[in-house]
C-alpha positions in Angstrom: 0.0 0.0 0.0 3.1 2.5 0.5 3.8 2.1 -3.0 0.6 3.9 -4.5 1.3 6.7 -2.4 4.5 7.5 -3.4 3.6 7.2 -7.1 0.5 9.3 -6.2 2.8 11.9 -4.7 5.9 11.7 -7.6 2.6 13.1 -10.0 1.5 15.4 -8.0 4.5 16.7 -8.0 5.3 16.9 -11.4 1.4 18.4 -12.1 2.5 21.4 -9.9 5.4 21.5 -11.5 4.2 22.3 -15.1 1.4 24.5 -13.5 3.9 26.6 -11.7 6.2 26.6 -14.9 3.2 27.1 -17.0 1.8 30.2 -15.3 4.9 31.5 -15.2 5.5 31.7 -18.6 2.4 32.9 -19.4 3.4 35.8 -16.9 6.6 36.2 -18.3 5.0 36.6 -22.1 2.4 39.1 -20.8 5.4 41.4 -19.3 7.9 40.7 -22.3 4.4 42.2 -24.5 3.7 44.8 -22.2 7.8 46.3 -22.3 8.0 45.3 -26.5 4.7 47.6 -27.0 6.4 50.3 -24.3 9.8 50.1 -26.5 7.7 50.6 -29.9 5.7 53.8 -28.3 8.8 55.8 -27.3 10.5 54.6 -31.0 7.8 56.5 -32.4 7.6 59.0 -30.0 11.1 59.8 -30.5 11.0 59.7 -34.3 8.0 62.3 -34.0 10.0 64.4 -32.0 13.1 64.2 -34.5 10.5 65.0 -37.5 8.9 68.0 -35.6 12.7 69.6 -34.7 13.6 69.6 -38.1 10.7 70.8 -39.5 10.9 73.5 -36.7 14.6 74.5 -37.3 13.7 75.0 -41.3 10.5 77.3 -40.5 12.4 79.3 -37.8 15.6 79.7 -40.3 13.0 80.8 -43.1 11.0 83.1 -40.6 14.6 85.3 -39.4 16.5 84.7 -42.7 14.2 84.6 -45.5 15.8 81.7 -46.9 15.3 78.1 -46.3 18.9 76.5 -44.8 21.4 75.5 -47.1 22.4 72.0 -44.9 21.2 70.2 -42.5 24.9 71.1 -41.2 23.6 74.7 -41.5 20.7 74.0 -38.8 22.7 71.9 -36.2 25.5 74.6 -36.1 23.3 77.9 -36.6 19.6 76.5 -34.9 20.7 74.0 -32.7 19.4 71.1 -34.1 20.8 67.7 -32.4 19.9 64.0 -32.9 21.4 60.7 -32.3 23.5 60.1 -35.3 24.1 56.8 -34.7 20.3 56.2 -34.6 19.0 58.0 -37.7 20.0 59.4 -40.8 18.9 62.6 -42.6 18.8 63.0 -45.9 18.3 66.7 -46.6 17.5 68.2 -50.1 17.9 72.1 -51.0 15.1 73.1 -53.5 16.4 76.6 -53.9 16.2 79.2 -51.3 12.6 79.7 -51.1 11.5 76.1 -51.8 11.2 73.6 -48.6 13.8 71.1 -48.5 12.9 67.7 -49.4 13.9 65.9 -46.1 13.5 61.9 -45.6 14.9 60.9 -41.8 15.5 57.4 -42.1 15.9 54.6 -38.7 19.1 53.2 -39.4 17.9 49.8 -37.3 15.0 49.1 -39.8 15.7 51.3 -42.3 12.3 52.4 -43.2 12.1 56.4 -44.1 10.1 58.8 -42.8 9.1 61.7 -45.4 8.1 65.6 -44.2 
């Protein structure tokens, strides 16, 4: 009669086991989610930000100068545009001096541009 026990008790074991593993993976997959989604928000938050300094700098050299920037160069050093260079690239197009630039700021991890 000891002998059922014991095999009763190796099972119950192992079911609590798995249920204990079990519900914490499930817990660990709801937090991994919940930090991906965070991560993705402040990506784009970040990348909004970028879009609307640029955009900014460009209107503000236009409204004192009367002439749209000649660089992007021109607006770091002149308007005090800064970004993380190792994290995006700007591609910045002169159109003439009263034409908006044609700028593209592209994520260098994924590499999908962003027009203005």
């Amino acid at each position: 009669m000891k002998h059922r026990f014991v095999i009763e008790k190796q099972n119950s074991y192992l079911k609590n086991l798995l249920i204990s593993l079990s519900v914490f993976a499930a817990i660990f997959l709801i937090f991994w989610l919940g930090v991906s989604s965070v991560s993705s928000k402040a990506h784009e938050e970040e990348l909004h930000t970028l879009q609307t300094a640029v955009t900014r700098g460009i209107t503000h050299c236009y409204a004192i100068e009367g002439v749209y920037p000649k660089s992007l160069t021109y607006l770091k050093e002149n308007y005090g545009l800064t970004y993380d260079e190792d994290k995006y690239f700007i591609d910045y197009q002169p159109q003439g001096s009263n034409l908006m630039p044609d700028v593209t700021i592209i994520t260098k991890a994924d590499g999908k541009p962003v027009r203005l």
